[in-house]
Structures are given as C-alpha cells and as structure tokens.
mmCIF file as Biopython writes it, N, C-alpha, C and O atoms, coordinates in Angstrom:
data_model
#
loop_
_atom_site.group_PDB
_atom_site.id
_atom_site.type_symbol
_atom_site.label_atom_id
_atom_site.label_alt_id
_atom_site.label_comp_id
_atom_site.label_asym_id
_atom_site.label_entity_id
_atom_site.label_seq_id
_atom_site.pdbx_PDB_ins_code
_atom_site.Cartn_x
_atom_site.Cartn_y
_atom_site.Cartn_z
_atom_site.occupancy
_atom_site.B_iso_or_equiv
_atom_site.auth_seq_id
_atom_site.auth_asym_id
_atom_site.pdbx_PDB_model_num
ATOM 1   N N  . UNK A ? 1  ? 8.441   -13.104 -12.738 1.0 0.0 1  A 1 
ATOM 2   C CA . UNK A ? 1  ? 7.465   -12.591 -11.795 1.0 0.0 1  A 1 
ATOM 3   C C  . UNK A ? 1  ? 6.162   -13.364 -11.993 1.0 0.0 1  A 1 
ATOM 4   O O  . UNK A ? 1  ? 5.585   -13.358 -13.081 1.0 0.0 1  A 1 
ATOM 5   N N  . UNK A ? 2  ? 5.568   -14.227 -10.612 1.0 0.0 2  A 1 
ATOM 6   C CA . UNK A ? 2  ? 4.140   -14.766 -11.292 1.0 0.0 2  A 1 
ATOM 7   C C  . UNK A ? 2  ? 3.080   -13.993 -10.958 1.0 0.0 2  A 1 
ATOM 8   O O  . UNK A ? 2  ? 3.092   -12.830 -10.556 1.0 0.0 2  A 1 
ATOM 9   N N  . UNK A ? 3  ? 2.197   -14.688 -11.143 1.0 0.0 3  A 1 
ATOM 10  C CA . UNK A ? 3  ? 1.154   -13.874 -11.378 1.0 0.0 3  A 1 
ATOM 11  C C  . UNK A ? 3  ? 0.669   -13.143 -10.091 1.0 0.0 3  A 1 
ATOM 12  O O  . UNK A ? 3  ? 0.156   -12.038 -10.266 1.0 0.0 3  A 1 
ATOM 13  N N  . UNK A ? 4  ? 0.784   -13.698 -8.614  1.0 0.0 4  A 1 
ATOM 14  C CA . UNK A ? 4  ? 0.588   -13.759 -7.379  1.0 0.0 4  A 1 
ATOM 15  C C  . UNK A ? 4  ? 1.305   -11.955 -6.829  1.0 0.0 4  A 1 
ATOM 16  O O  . UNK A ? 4  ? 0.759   -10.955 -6.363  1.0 0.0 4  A 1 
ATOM 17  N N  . UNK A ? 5  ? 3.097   -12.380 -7.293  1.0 0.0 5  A 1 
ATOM 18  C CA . UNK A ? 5  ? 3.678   -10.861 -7.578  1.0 0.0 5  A 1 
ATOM 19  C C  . UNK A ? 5  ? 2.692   -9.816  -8.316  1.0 0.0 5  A 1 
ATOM 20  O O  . UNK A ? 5  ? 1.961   -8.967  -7.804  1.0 0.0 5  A 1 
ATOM 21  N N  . UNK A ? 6  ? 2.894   -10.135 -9.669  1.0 0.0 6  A 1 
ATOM 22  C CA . UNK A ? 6  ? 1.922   -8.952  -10.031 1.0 0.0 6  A 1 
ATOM 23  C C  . UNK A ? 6  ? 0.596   -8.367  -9.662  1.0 0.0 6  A 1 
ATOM 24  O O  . UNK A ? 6  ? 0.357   -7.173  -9.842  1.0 0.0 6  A 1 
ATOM 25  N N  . UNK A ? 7  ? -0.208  -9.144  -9.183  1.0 0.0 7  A 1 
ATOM 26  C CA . UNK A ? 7  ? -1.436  -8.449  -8.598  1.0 0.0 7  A 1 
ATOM 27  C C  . UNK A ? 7  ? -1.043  -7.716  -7.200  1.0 0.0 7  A 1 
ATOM 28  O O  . UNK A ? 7  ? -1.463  -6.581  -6.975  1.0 0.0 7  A 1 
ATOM 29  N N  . UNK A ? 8  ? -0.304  -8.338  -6.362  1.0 0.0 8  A 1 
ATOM 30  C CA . UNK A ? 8  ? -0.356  -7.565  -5.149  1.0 0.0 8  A 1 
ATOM 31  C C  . UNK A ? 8  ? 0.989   -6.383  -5.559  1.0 0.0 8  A 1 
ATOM 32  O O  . UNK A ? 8  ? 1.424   -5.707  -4.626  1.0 0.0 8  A 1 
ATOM 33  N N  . UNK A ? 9  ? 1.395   -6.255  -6.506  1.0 0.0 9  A 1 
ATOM 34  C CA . UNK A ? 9  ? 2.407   -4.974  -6.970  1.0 0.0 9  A 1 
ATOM 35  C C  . UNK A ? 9  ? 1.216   -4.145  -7.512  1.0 0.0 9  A 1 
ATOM 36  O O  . UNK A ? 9  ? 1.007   -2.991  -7.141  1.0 0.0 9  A 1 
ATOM 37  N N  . UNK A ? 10 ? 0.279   -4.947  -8.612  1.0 0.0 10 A 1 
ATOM 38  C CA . UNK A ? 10 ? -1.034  -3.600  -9.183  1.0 0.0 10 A 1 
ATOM 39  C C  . UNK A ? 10 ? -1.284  -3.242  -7.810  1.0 0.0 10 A 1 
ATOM 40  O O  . UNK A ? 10 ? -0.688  -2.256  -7.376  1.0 0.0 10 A 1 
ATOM 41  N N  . UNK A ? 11 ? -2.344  -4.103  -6.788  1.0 0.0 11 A 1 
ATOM 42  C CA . UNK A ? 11 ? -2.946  -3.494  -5.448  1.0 0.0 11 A 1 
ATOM 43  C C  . UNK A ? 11 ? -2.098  -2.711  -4.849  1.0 0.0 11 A 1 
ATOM 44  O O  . UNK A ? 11 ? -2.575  -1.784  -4.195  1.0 0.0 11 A 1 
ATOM 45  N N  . UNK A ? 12 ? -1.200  -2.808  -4.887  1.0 0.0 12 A 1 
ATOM 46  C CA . UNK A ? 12 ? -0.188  -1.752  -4.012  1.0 0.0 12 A 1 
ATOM 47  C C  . UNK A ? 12 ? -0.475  -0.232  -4.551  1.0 0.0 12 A 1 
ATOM 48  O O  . UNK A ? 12 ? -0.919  0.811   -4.073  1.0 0.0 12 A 1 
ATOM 49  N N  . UNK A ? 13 ? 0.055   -0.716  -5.888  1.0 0.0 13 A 1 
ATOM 50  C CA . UNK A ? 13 ? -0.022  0.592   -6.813  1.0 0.0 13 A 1 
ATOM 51  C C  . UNK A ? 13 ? -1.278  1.458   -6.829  1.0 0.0 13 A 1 
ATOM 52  O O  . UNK A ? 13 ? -1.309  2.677   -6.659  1.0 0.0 13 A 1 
ATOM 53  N N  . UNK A ? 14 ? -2.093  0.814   -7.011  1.0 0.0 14 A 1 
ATOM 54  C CA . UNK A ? 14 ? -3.635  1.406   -6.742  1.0 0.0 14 A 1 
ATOM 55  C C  . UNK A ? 14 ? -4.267  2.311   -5.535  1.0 0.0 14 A 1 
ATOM 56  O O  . UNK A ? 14 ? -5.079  3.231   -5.432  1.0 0.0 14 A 1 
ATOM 57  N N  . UNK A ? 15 ? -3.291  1.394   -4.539  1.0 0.0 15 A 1 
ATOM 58  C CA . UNK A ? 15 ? -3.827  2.035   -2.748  1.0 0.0 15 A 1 
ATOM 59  C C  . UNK A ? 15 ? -3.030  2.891   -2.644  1.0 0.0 15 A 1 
ATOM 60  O O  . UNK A ? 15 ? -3.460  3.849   -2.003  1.0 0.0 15 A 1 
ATOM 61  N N  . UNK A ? 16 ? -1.357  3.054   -3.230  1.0 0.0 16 A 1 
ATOM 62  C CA . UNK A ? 16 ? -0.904  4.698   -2.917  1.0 0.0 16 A 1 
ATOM 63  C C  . UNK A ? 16 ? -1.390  5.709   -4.035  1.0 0.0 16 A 1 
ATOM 64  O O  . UNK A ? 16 ? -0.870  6.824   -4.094  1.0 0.0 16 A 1 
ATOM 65  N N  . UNK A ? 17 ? -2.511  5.281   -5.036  1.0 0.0 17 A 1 
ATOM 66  C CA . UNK A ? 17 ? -2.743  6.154   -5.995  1.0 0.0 17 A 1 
ATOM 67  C C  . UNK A ? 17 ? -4.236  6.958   -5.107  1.0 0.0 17 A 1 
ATOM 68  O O  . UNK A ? 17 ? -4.539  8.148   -5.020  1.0 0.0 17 A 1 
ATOM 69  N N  . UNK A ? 18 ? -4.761  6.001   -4.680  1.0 0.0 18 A 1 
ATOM 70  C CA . UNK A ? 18 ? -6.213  6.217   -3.590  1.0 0.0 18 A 1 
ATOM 71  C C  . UNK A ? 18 ? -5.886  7.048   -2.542  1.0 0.0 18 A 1 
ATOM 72  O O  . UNK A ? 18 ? -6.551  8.013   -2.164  1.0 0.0 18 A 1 
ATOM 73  N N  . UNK A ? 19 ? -4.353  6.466   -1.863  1.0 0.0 19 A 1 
ATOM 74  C CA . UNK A ? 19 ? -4.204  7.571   -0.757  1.0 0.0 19 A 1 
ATOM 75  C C  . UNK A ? 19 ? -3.878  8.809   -0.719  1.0 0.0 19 A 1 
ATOM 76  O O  . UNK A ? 19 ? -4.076  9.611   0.193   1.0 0.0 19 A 1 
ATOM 77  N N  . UNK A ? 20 ? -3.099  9.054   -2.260  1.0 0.0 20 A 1 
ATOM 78  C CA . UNK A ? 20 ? -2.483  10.248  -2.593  1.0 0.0 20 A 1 
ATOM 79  C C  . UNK A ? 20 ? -3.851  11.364  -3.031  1.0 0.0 20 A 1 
ATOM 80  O O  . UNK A ? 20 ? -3.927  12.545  -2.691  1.0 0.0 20 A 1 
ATOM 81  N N  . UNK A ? 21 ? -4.517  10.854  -3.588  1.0 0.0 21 A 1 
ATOM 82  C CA . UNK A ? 21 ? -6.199  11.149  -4.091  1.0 0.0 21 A 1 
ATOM 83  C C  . UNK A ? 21 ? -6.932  11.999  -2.583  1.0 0.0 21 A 1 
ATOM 84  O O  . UNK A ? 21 ? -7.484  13.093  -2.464  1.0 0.0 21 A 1 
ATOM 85  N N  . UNK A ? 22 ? -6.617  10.905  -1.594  1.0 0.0 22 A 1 
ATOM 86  C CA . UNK A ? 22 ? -7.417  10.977  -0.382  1.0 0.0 22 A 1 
ATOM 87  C C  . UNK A ? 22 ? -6.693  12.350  0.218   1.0 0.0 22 A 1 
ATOM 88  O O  . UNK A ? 22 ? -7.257  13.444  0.218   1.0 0.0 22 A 1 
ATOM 89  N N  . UNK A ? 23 ? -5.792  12.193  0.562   1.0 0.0 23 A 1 
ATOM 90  C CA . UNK A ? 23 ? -4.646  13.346  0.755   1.0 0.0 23 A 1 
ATOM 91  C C  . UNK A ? 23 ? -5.119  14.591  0.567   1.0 0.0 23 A 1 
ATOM 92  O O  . UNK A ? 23 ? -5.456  15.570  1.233   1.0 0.0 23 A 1 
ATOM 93  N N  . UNK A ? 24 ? -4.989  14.035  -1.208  1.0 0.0 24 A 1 
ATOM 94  C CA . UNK A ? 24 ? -5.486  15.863  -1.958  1.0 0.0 24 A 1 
ATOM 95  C C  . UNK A ? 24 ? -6.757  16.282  -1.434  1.0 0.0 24 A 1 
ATOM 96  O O  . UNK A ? 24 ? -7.216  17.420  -1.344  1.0 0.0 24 A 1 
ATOM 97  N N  . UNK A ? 25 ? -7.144  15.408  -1.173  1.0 0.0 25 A 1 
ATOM 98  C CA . UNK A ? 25 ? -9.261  15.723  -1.224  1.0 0.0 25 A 1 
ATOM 99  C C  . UNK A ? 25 ? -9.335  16.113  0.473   1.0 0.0 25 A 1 
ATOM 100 O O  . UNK A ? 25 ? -10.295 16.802  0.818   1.0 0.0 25 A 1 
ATOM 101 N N  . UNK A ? 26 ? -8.654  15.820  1.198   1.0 0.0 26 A 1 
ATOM 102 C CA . UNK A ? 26 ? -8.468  16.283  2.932   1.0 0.0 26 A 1 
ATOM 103 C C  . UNK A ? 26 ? -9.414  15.380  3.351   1.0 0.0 26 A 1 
ATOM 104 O O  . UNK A ? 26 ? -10.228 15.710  4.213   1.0 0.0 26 A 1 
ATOM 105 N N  . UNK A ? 27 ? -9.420  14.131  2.787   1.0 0.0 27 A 1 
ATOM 106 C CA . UNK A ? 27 ? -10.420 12.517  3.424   1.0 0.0 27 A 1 
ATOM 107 C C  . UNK A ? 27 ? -9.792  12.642  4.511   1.0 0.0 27 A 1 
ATOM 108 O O  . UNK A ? 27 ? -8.619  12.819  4.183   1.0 0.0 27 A 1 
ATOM 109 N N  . UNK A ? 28 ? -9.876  12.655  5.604   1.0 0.0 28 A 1 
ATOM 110 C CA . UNK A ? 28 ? -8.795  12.005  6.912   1.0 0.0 28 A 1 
ATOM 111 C C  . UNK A ? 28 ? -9.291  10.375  7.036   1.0 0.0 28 A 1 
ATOM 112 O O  . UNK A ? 28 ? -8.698  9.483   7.644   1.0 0.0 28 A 1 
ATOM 113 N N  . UNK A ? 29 ? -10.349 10.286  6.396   1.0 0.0 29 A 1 
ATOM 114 C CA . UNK A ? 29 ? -10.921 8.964   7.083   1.0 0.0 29 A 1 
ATOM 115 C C  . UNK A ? 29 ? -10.280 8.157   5.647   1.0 0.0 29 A 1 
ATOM 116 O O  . UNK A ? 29 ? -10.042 6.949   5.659   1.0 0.0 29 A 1 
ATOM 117 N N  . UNK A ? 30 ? -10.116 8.779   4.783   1.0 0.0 30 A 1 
ATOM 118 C CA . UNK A ? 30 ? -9.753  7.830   3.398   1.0 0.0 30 A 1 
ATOM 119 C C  . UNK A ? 30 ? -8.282  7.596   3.759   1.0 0.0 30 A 1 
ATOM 120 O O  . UNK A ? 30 ? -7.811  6.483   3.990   1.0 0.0 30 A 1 
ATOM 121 N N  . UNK A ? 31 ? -7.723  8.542   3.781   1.0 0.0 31 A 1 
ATOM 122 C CA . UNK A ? 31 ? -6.134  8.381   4.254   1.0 0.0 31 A 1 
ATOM 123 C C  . UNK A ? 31 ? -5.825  7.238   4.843   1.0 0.0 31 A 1 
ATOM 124 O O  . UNK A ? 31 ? -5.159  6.282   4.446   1.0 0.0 31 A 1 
ATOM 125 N N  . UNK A ? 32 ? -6.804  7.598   6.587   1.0 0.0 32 A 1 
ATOM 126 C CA . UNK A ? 32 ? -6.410  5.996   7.303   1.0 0.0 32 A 1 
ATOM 127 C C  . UNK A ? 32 ? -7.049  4.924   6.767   1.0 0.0 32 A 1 
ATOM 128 O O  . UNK A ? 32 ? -6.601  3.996   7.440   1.0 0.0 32 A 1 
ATOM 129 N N  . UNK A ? 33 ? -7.855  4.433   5.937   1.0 0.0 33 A 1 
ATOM 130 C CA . UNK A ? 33 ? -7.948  3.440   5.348   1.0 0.0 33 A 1 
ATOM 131 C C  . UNK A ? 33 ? -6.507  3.152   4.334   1.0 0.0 33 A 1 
ATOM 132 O O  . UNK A ? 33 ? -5.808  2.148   4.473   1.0 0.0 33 A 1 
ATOM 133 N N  . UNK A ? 34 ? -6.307  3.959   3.573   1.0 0.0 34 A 1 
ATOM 134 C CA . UNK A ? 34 ? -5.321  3.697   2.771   1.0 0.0 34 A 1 
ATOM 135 C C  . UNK A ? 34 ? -3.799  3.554   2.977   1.0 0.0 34 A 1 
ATOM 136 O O  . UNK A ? 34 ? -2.952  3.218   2.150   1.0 0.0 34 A 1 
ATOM 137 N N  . UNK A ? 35 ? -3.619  3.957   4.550   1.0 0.0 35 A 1 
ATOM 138 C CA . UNK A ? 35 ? -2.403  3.965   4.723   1.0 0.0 35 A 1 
ATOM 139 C C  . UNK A ? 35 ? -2.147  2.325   5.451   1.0 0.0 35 A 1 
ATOM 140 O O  . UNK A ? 35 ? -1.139  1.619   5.428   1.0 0.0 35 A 1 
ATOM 141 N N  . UNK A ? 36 ? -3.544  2.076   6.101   1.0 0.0 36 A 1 
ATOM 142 C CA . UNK A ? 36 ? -3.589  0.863   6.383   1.0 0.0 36 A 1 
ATOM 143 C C  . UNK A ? 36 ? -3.224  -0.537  5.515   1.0 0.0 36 A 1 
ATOM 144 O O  . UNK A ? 36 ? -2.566  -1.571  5.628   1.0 0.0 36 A 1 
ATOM 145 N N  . UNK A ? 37 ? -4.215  0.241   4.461   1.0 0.0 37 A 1 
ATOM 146 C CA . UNK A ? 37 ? -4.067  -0.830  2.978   1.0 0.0 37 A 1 
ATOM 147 C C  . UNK A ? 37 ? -2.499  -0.988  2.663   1.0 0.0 37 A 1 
ATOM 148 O O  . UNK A ? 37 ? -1.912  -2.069  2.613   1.0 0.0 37 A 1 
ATOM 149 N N  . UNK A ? 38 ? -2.030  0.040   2.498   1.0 0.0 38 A 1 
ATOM 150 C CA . UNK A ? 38 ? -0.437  0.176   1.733   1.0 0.0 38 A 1 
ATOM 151 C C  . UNK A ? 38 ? 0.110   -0.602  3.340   1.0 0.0 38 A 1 
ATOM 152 O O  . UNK A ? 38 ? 0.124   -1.802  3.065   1.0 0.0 38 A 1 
ATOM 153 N N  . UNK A ? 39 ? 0.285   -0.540  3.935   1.0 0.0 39 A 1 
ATOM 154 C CA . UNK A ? 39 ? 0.708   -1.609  5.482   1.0 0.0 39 A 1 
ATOM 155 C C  . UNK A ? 39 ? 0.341   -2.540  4.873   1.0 0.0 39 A 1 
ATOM 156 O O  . UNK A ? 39 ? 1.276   -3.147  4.350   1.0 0.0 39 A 1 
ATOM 157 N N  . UNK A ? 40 ? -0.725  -2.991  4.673   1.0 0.0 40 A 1 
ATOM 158 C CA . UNK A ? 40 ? -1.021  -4.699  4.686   1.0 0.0 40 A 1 
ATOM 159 C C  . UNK A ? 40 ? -0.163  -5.161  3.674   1.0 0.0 40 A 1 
ATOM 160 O O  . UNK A ? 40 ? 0.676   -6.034  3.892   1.0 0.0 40 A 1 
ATOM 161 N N  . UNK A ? 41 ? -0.379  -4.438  2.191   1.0 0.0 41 A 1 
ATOM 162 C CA . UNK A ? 41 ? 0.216   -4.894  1.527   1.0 0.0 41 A 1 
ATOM 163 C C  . UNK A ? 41 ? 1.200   -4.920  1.148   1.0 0.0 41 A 1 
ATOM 164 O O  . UNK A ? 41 ? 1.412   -5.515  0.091   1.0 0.0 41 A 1 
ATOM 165 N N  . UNK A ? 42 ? 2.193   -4.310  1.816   1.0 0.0 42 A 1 
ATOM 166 C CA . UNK A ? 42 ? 3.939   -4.516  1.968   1.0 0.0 42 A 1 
ATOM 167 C C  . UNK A ? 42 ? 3.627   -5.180  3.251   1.0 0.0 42 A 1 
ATOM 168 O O  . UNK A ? 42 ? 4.727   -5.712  3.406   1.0 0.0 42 A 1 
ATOM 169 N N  . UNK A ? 43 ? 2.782   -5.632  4.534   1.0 0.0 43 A 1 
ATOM 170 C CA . UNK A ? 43 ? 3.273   -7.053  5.482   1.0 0.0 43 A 1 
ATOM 171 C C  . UNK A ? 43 ? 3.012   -8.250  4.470   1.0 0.0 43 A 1 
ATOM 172 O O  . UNK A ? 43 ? 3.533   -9.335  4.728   1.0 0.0 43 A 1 
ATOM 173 N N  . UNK A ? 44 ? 2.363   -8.132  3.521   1.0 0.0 44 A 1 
ATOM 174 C CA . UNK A ? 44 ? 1.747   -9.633  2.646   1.0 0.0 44 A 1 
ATOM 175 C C  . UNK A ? 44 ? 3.127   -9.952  1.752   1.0 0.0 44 A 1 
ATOM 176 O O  . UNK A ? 44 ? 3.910   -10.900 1.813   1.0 0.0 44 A 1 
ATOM 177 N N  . UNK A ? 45 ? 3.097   -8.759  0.894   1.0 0.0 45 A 1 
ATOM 178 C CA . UNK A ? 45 ? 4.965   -8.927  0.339   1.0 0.0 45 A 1 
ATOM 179 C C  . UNK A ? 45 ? 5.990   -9.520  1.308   1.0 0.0 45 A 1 
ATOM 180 O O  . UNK A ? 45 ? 6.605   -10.575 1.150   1.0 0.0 45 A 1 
ATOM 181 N N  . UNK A ? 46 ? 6.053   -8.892  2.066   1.0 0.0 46 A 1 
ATOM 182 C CA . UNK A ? 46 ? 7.475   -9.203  3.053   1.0 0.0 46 A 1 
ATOM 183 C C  . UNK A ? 46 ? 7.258   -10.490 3.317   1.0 0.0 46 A 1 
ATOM 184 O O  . UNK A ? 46 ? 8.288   -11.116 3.063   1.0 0.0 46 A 1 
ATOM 185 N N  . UNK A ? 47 ? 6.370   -11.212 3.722   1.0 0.0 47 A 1 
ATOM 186 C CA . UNK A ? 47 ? 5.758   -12.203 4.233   1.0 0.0 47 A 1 
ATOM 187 C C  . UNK A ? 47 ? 6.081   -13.511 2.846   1.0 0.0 47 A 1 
ATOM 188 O O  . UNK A ? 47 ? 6.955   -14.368 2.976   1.0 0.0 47 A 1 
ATOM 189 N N  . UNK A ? 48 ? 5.328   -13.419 1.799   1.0 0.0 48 A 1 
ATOM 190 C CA . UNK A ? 48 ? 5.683   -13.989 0.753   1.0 0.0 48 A 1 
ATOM 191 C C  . UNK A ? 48 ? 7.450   -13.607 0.269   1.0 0.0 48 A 1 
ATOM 192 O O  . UNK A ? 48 ? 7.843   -14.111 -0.783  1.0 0.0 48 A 1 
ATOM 193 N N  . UNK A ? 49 ? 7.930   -13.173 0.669   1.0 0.0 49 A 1 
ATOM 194 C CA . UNK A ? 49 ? 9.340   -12.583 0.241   1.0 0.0 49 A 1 
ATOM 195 C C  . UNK A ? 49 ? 9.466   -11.954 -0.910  1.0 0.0 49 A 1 
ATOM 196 O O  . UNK A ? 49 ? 10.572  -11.929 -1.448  1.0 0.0 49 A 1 
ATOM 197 N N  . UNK A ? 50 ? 8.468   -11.391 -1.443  1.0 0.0 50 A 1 
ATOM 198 C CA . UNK A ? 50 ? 7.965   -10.371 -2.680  1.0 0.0 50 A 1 
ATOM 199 C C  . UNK A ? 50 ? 8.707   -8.447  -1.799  1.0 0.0 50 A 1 
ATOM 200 O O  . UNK A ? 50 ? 8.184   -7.717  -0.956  1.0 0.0 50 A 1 
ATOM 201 N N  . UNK A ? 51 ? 9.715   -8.358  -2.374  1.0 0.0 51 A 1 
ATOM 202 C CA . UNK A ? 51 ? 10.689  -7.193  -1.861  1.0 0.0 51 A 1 
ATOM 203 C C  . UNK A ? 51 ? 10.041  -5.855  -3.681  1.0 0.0 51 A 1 
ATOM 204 O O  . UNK A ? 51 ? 10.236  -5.867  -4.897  1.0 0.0 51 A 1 
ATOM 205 N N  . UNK A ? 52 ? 9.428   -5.151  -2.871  1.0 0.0 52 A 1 
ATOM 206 C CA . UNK A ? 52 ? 8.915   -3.893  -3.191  1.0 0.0 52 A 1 
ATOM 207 C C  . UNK A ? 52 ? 9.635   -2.665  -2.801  1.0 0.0 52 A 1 
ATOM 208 O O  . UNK A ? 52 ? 9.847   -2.398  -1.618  1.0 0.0 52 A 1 
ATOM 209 N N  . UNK A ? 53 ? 10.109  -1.724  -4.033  1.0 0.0 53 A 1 
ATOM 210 C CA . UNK A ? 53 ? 10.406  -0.548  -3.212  1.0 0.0 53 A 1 
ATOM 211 C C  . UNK A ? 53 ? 9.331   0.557   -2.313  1.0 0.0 53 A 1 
ATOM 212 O O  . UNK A ? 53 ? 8.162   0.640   -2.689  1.0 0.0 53 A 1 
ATOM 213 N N  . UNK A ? 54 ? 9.707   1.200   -1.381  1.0 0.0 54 A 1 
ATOM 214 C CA . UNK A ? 54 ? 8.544   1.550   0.118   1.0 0.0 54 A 1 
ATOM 215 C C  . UNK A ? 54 ? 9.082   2.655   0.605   1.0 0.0 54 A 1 
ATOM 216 O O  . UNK A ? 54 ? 10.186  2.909   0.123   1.0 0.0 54 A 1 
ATOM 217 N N  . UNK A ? 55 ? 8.702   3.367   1.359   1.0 0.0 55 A 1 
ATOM 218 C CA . UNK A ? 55 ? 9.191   4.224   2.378   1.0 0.0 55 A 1 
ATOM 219 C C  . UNK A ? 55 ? 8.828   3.643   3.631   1.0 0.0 55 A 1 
ATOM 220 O O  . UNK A ? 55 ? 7.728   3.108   3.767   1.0 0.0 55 A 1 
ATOM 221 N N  . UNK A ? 56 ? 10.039  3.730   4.979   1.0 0.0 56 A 1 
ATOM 222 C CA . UNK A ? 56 ? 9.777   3.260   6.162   1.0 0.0 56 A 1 
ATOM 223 C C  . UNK A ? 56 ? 8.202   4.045   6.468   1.0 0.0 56 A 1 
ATOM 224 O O  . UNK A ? 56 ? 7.252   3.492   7.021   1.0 0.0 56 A 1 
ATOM 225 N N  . UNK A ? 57 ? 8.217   4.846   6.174   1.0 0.0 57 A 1 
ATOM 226 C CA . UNK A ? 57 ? 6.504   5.649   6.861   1.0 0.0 57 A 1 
ATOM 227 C C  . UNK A ? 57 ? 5.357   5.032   6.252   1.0 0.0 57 A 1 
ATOM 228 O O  . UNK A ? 57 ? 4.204   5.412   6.456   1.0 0.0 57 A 1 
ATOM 229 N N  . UNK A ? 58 ? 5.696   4.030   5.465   1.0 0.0 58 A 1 
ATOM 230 C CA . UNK A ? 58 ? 4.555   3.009   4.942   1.0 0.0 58 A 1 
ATOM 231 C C  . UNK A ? 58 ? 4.358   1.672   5.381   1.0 0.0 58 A 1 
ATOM 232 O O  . UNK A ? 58 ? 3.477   0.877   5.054   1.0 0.0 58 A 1 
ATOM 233 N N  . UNK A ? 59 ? 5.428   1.525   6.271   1.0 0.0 59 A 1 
ATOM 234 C CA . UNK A ? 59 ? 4.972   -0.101  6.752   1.0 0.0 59 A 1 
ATOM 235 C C  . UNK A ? 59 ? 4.940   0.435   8.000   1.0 0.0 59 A 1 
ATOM 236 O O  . UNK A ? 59 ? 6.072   0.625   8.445   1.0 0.0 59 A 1 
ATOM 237 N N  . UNK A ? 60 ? 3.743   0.857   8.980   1.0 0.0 60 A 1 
ATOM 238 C CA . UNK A ? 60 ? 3.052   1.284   9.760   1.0 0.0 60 A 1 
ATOM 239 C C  . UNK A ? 60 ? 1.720   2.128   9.459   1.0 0.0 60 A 1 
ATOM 240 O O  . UNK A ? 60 ? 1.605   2.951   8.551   1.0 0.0 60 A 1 
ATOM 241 N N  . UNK A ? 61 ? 0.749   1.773   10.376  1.0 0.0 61 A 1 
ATOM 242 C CA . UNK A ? 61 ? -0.374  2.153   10.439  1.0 0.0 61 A 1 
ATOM 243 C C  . UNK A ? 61 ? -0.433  3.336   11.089  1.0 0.0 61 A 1 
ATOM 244 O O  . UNK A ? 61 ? -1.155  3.169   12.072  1.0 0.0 61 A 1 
ATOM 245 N N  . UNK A ? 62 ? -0.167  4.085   11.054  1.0 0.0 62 A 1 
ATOM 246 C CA . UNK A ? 62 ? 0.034   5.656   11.750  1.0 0.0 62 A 1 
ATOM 247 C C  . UNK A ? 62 ? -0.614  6.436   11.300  1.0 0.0 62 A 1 
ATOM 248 O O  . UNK A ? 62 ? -0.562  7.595   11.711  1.0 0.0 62 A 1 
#
C-alpha cells in the first residue's frame, strides 16, 4: 500500500467519523458537507483504482 493509498483511506476514515459526529449532533449542514466529502473520496479511490470497502448510499451526494 503506498503512501497516496494510505492518506486518502485516513481521509476517508476521518470524514465518516465527522459525519457520524454530525449526525449525532443534528448538523444538517455538517452532514451534507460530509456526505459529500465521503463521495469525493470513494470517486478519487475508484478513479485511482484504490477499491475501499463502502456502502452504495455513500457514493452519492444525497
């Protein structure tokens, strides 16, 4: 795994830890930032061919 993998696996990790946070706290506005974030960064994976486990309700901005 280089180094490129591991940071965007930490960032991943970080933005469903933020959204789950946001969630609890009833942010609506943090949520859609974060659900956005977790989108980008499984399109940046897929894109690099960096295969992450996901739920389909995460690669969309919804």
């Amino acid at each position: 795994m280089g180094a490129f993998d591991e940071e965007l696996r930490r960032q991943l990790e970080q933005a469903r830890q933020e959204l789950a946070a946001a969630r609890t706290a009833g942010d609506d506005d943090g949520v859609q930032a974060y659900v956005g974030r977790v989108a980008g960064l499984l399109r940046l994976a897929a894109l690099h061919g960096i295969q992450v486990p996901h739920e389909v309700d995460e690669e969309g901005e919804g």
